[in-house]
C-alpha positions in Angstrom: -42.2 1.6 -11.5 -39.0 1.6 -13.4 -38.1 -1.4 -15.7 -35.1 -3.7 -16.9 -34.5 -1.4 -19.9 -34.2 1.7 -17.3 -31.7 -0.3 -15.0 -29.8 -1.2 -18.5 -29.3 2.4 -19.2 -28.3 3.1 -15.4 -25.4 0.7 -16.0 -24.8 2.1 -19.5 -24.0 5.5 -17.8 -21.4 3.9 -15.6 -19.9 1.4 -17.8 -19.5 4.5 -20.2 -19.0 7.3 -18.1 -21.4 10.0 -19.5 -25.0 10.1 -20.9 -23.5 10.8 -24.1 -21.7 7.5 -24.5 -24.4 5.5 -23.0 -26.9 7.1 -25.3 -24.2 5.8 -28.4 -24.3 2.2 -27.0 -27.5 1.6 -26.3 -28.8 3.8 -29.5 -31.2 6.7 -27.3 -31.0 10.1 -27.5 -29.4 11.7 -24.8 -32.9 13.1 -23.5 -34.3 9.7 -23.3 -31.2 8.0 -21.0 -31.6 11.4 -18.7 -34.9 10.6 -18.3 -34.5 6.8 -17.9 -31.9 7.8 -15.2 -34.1 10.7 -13.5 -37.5 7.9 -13.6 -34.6 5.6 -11.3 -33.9 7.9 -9.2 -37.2 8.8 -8.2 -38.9 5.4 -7.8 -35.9 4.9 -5.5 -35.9 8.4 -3.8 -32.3 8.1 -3.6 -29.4 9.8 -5.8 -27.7 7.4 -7.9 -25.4 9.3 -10.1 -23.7 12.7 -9.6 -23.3 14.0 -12.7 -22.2 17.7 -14.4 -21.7 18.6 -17.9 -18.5 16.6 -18.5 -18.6 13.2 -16.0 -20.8 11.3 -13.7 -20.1 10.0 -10.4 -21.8 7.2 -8.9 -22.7 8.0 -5.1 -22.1 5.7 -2.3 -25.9 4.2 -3.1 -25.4 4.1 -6.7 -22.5 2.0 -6.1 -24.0 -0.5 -3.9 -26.9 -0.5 -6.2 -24.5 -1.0 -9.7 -22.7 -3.4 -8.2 -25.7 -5.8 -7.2 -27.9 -4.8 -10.0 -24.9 -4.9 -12.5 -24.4 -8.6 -11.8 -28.3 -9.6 -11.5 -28.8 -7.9 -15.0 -26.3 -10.0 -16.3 -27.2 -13.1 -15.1 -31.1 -12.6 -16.8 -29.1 -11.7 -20.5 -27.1 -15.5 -19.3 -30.5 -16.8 -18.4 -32.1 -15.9 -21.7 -29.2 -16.9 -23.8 -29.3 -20.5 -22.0 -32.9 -20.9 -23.6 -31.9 -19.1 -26.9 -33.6 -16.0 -26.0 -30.8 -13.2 -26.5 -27.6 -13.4 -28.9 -24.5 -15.3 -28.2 -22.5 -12.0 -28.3 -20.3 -11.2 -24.8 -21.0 -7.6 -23.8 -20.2 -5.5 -21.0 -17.5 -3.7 -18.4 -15.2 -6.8 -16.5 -12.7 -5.0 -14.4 -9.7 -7.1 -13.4 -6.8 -6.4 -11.1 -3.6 -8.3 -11.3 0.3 -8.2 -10.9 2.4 -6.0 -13.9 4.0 -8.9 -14.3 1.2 -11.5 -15.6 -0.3 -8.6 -17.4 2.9 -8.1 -19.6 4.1 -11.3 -20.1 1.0 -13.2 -20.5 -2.2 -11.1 -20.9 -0.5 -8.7 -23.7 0.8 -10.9 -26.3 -2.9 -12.6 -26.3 -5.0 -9.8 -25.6 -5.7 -9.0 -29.3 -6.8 -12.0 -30.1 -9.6 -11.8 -27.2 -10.6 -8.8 -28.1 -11.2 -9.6 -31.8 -13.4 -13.0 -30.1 -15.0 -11.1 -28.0 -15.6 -7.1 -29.8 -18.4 -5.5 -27.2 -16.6 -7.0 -23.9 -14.9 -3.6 -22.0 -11.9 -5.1 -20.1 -10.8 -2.6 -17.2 -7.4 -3.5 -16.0 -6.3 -2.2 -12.3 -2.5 -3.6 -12.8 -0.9 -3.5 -9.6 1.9 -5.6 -7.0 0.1 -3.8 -4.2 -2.7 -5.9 -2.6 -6.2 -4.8 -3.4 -9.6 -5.1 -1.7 -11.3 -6.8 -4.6 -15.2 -5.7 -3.1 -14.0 -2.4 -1.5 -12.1 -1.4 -4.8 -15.2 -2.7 -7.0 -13.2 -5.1 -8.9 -15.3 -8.0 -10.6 -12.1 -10.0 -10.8 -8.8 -10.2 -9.6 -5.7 -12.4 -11.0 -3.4 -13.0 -7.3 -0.4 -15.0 -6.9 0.6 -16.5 -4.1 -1.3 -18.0 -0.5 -4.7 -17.2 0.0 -5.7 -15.1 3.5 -9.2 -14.2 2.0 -11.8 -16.6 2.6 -14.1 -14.3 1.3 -13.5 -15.2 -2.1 -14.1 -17.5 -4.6 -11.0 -19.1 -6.0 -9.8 -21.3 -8.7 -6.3 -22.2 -9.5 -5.0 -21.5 -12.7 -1.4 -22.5 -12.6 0.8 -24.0 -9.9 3.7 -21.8 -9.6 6.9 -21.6 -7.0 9.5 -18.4 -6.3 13.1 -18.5 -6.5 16.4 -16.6 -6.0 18.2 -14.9 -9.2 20.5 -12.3 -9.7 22.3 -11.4 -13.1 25.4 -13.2 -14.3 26.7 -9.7 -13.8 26.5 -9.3 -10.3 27.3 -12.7 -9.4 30.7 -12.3 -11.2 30.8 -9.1 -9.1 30.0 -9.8 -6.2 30.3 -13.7 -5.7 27.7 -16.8 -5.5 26.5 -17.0 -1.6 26.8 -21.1 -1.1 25.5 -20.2 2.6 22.6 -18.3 4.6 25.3 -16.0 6.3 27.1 -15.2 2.8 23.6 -14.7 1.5 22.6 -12.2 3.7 25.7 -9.7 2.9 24.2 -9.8 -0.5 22.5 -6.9 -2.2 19.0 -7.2 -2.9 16.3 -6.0 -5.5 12.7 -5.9 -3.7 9.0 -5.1 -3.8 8.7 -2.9 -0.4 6.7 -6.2 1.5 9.4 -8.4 0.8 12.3 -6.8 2.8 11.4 -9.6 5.7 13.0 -12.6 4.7 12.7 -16.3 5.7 15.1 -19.2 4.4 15.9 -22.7 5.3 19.3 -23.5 6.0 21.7 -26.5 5.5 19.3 -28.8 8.3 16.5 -27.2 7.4 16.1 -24.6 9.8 14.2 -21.5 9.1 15.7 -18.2 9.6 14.7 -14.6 8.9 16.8 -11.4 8.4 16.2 -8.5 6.9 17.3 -8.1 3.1 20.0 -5.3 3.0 18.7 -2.9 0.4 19.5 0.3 -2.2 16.4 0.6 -2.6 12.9 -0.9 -3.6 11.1 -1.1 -6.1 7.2 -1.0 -5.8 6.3 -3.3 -9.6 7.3 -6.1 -10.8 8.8 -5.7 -13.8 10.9 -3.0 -13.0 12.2 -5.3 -10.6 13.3 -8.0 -12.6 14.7 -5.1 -15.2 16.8 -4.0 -12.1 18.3 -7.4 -11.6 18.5 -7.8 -14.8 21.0 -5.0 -14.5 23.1 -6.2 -11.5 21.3 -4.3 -9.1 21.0 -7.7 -6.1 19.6 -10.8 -5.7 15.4 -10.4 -6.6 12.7 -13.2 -5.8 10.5 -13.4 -8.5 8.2 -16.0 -9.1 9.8 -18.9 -11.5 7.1 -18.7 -14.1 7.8 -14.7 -14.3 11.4 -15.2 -15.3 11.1 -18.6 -17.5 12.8 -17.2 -20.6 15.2 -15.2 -18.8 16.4 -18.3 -16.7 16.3 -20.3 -20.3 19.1 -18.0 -21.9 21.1 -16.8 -18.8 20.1 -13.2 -18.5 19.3 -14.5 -14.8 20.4 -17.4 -12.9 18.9 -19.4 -10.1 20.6 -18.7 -6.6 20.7 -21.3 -4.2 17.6 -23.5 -5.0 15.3 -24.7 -2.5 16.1 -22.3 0.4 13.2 -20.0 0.3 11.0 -21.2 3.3 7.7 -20.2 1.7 8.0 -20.5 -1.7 4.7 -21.9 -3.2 2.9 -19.4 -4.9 -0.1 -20.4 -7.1 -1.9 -18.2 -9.3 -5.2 -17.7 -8.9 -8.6 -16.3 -10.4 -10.8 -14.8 -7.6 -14.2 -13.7 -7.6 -16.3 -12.1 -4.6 -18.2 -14.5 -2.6 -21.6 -13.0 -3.6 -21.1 -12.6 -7.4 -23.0 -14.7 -10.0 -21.3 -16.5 -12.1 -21.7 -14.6 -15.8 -20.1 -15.9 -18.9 -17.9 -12.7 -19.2 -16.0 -14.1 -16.0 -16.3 -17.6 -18.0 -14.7 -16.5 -21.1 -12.1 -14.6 -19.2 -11.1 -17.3 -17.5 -10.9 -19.5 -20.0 -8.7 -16.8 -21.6 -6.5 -17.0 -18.7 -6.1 -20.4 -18.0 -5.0 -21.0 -21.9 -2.4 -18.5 -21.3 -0.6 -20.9 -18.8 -1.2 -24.3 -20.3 2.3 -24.4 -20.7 4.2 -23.9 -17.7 
């Protein structure tokens, strides 16, 4: 019957990609993680992990199996820290997904500084606009901004947070400041591809949709704000994304209060069947700090 250390070294070879590496972090010789491996596989007459001379690939078992045996594991190394039992250090592979945008503005600048609290935690970032099916993508966490559709997550709320208008100073001098919904709409605008539909309030608080007349889109974030920045159109960006930028003029607001559905939280989600582990604590922990001031 296999064991907890031969289901460590399983997740080893994933987490590291290769027999090699896992053999390195968990201090084996190569021989022993193949056979640790091989032993699995057997007692669960099932192939867990194609693998050749230069990479492994989990198979479709192997990845249902790593991603319920990966979080069980971890929970038993929590449970035995609880009573003193294991060392306080914070290992393992976390993958998050989230928007370019909170990853280069707010995870950056700080990341050092987790990484030198927490050494022997692997941090996989997916970095992304484009919506992504946290189970189906094997994500352990994603960072989403926005209205929640998935009730199939776990959610906490790390930072209220609402969009706007702005263009550059540039191409309002060009082209004018729309005081209207019908001037608005002749306006040039800067989009992610999803956000071509629009829907705005007007003067009695009616709400209207058009569609935004377009160059051309732009399918992240930050390149988006760079090509308002430029005098490219109007952009919606969320207000928290473009703080500094509203603070010294490189953008300005565009009619305030007219976008219809303009909430948009940030949030930390979780699947609905993971265990809570203290490397999803301490990362969002690390999050939330990094908005305690907006």
């Amino acid at each position: 019957m296999y064991n907890i250390s031969d289901l460590e070294t399983f997740i080893a070879v994933v987490e590291n990609k290769g027999v090699l590496a896992a053999a390195r972090e968990q201090g084996l010789s190569p021989a022993t993680v193949s056979h640790r491996l091989s032993k699995l596989e057997r007692e669960l007459s099932t192939v867990l992990v194609f693998r050749d001379s230069r990479r492994v690939r989990l198979s479709p078992a192997g990845e249902v199996f790593y991603t319920r045996v990966g979080a069980i594991i971890e929970a038993l190394h929590d449970a035995e820290h609880s009573i003193g039992a294991r060392s306080s250090t914070v290992s393992g592979l976390l993958r998050v997904t989230m928007p370019p945008w909170i990853f280069s503005k707010y995870v950056m600048p700080k990341l050092s500084e987790f990484e030198s609290e927490y050494p022997q935690l692997k941090l996989d970032f997916l970095i992304t606009d484009h919506f992504i099916n946290v189970v189906d993508d094997a994500q352990d966490v994603a960072i989403r901004v926005g209205q929640l559709n998935d009730s199939g997550m776990l959610s906490r709320k790390i930072v209220n947070n609402s969009r706007v208008l702005c263009a550059a100073p540039s191409y309002i001098n060009k082209q004018g400041m729309p005081s209207n919904l019908t001037e608005l709409a002749a306006h040039y605008w800067v989009c992610l591809p999803w956000q071509k539909q629009l829907k705005l309030f007007d003067e009695q608080g009616k709400i209207h949709s058009f569609n935004a007349k377009t160059r051309f889109t732009i399918s992240n974030s930050d390149n988006m704000t760079q090509a308002a920045i430029a005098g490219h159109g109007i952009a919606i960006k969320s207000k928290i994304a473009i703080g500094e930028e509203l603070a010294n003029g490189t953008l300005v607001e565009v009619m305030p209060g007219v976008m219809a559905q303009s909430d948009a939280p940030v949030w930390f989600l979780r699947p609905q069947n993971s265990l809570t582990t203290r490397k999803t604590e301490v990362f969002f922990n690390f999050i939330k700090s990094l908005f305690v001031a907006c």
